[in-house]
Wavefront OBJ file of the C-alpha trace (Angstrom):
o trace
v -32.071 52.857 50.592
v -33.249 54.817 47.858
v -30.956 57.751 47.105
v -33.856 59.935 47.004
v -33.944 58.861 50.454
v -30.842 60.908 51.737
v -32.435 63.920 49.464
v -35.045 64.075 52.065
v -32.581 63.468 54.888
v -30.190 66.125 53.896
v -33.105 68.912 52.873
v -34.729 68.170 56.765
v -31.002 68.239 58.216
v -30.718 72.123 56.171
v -33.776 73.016 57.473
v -32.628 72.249 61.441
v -29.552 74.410 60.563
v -31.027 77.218 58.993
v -33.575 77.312 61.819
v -30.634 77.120 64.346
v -28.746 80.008 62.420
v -32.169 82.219 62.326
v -33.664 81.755 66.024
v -30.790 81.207 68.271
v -28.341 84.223 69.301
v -25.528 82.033 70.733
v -22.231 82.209 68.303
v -21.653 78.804 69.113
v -24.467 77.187 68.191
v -25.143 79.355 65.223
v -21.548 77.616 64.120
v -23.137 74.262 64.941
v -25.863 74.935 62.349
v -23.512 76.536 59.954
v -21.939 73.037 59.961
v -25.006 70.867 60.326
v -26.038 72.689 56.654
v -22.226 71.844 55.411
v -22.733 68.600 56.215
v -25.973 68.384 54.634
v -24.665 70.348 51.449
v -22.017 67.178 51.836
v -24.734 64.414 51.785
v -26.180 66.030 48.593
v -23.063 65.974 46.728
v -22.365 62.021 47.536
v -25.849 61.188 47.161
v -25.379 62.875 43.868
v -22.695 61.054 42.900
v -23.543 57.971 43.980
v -26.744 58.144 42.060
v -24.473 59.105 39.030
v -21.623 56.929 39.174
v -18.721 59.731 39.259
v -16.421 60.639 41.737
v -17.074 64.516 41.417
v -19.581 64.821 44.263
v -17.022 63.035 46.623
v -13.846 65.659 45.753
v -16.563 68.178 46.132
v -17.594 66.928 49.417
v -13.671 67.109 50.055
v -13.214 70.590 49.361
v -16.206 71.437 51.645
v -14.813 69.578 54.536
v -11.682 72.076 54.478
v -13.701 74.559 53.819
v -15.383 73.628 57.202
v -12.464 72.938 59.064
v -10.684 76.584 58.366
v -14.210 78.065 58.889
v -14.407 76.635 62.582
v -10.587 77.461 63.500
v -11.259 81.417 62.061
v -14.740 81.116 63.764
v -13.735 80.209 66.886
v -11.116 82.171 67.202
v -12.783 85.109 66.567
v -15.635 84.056 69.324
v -13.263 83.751 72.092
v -11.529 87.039 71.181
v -15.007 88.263 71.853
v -15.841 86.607 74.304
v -12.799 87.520 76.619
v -13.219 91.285 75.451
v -17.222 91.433 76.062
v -17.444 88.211 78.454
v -20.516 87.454 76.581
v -21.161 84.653 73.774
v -24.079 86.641 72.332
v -24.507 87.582 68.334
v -26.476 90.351 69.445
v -23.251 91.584 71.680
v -21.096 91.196 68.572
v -22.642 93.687 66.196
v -21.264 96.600 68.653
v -17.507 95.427 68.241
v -16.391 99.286 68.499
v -16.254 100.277 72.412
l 1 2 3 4 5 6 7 8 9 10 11 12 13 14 15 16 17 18 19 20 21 22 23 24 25 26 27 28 29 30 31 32 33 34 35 36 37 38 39 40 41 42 43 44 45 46 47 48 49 50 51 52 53 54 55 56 57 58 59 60 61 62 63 64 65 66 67 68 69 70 71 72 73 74 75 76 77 78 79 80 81 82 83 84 85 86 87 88 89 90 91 92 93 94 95 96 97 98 99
């Protein structure tokens, strides 16, 4: 496969997140798209690097991975608290976090 290839793959893959993260109004699945558009951010960096012959994209992709991995233990964390206080997984429900 062409590298250009996984361009495409990871730009459609952003879009699906970013459309997840704008229409739907459930935390959790708004956190699913966050990650589906880390993971695509991740593609583009090894694709990069692949197509350049360094090893930068793939420390990059690294970092991003922790990155990802404290974002969903803070994230969902923070959505059960809610969810226990509110009983609601809503992003809508979460604006109003005074009572």
């Amino acid at each position: 496969m062409n590298p250009n290839d996984y361009l495409i793959l990871s730009a459609i893959l952003f879009a699906i997140g970013l459309a997840g993260v704008l229409v739907r109004r459930n935390a959790l699945i708004v956190f699913m798209s966050i990650e589906l558009m880390l993971n695509a951010a991740n593609l583009v960096l090894v694709s990069s690097a692949y197509q350049h012959g360094d090893l930068g994209g793939q420390v990059a992709t690294f970092f991003v991975m922790v990155v990802a991995a404290a974002e969903v233990v803070v994230g969902l964390a923070i959505v059960i608290t809610i969810f226990r206080s509110r009983h609601t997984g809503s992003v809508d429900e979460a604006k109003l976090l005074s009572r």
